[in-house]
C-alpha positions in Angstrom: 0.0 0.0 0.0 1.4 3.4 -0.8 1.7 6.1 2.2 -0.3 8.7 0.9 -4.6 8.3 0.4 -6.1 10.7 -1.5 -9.9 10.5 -1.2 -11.5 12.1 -4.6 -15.3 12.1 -5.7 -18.6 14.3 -6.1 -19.5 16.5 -3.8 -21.9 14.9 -1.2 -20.1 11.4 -0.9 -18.7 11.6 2.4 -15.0 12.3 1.7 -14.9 14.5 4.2 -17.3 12.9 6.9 -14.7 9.7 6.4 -11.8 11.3 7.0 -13.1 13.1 10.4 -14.3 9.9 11.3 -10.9 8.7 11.1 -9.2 11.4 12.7 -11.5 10.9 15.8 -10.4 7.4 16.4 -7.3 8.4 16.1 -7.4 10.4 19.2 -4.7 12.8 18.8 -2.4 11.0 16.6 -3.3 13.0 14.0 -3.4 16.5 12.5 -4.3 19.0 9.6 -7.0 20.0 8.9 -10.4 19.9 7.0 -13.0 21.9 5.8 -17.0 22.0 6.1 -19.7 23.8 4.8 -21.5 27.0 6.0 -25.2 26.8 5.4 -28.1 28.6 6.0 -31.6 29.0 4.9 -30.5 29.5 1.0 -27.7 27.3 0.8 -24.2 27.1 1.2 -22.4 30.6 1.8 -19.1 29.5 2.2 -16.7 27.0 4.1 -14.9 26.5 7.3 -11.4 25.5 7.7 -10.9 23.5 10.8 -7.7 22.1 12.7 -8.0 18.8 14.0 -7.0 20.8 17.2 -9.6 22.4 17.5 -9.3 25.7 15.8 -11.1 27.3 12.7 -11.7 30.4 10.7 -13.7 30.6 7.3 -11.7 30.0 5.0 -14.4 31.1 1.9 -17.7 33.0 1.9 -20.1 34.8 -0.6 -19.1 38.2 2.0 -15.0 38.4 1.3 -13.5 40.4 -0.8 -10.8 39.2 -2.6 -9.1 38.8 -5.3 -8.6 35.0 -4.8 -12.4 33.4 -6.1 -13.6 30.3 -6.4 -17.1 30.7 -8.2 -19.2 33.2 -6.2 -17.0 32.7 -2.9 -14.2 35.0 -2.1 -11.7 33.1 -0.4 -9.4 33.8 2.6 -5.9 33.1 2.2 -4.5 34.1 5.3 -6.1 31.7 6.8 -5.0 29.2 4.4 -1.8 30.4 5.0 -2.0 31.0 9.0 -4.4 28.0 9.9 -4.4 25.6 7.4 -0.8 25.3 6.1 0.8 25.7 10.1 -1.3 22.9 11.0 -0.3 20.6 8.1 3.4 21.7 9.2 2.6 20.9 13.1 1.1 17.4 11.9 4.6 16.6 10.1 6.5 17.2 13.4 4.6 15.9 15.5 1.5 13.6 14.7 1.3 10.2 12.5 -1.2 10.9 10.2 -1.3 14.1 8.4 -5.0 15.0 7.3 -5.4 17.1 4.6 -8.9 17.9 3.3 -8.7 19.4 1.0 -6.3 19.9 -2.0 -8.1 21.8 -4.6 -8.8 25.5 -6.4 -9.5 27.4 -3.4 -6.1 26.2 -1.4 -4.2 26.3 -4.9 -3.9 29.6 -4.7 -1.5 29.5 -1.8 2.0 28.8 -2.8 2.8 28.5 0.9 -0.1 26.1 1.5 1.5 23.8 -1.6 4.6 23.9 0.0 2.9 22.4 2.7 1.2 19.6 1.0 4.7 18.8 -0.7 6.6 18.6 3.0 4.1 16.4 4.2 4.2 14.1 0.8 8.4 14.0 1.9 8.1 13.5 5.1 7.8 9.8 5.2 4.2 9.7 7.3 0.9 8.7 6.3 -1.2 11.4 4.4 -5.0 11.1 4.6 -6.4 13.9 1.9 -8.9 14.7 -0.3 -8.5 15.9 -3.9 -10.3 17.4 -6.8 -11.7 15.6 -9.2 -11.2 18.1 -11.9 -8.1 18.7 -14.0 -5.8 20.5 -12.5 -2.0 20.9 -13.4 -0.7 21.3 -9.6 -3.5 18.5 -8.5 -2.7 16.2 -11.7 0.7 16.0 -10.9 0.1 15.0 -7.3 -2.1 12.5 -8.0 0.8 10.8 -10.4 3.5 10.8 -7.2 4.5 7.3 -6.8 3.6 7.3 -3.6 0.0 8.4 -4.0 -3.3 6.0 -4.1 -6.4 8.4 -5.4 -9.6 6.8 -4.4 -12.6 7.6 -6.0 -15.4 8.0 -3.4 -19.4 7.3 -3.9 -22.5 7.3 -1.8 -22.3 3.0 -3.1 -18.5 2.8 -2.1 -18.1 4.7 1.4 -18.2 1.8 3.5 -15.9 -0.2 1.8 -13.7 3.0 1.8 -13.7 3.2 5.3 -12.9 0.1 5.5 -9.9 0.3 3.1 -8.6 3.9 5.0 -8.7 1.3 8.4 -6.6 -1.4 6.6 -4.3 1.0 5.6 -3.5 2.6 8.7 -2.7 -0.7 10.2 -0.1 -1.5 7.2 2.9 0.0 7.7 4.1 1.9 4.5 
């Protein structure tokens, strides 16, 4: 089994509910980060980025200004930068599993944050990620690293994909 799982798919199949279901057995052992949705009454407005620590900041929302968008969201990247990317750097120091969710056009902006991603890749530790499905140049190349397994992700498969994501954080790499 290769050392780094990326976990790529539609949205709504559970990508991100599976890999916070991992991190909580996991009890500490792990860090990073991942991301959830802000919804209200007329659907989503933007999206949280939250440390397995504990901490969190929106990271994108339909209020920023910025120059950095993803469709109608303006995104944030100091906290990229100051949340998101620190805690993928504490993870490599000091946890097993590294948790990244998720690698795709809003965290692409951050050179720092892709920096990131490539330290954890290097450091020799388990990576647990999620990926866009989309073409991508930075994400394509990622997702052709030796050491990288992409797994698609379904409503059908999820289970089995939990199951797998277990398995392979008994192996050793």
């Amino acid at each position: 089994m290769k050392r780094v799982y990326l976990l790529t798919g539609n949205p709504g199949t559970g990508k991100t509910t599976l890999i916070k279901t991992v991190a909580a057995e996991l009890k500490g052992r792990a860090g990073g980060f991942y991301t959830e949705e802000i919804r209200g009454p007329l659907g989503r407005y933007g999206f949280r980025l939250i440390t397995l620590d504990g901490e969190g900041a929106v990271l994108a929302h339909i209020r920023i200004k910025s120059p950095y968008r993803v469709g109608k969201y303006g995104v944030d990247i100091s906290v990229l930068e100051n949340i998101g990317a620190y805690a993928i750097k504490q993870a490599t120091l000091e946890r097993e599993l590294i948790v990244i969710d998720e690698i795709g056009k809003m965290e692409l902006f951050s050179p720092e944050f892709k920096e990131a991603v490539f330290s954890a890749f290097d450091s020799g530790k388990k990576v647990l990620g999620t990926i866009m499905m989309s073409p991508n140049a930075f994400a394509d190349a990622i997702k052709k690293r030796p050491e990288v397994d992409v797994i698609p992700v379904t409503r059908a498969n999820n289970e089995r994909v939990l199951t797998e994501i277990k398995d392979w954080l008994k192996s050793t790499a």
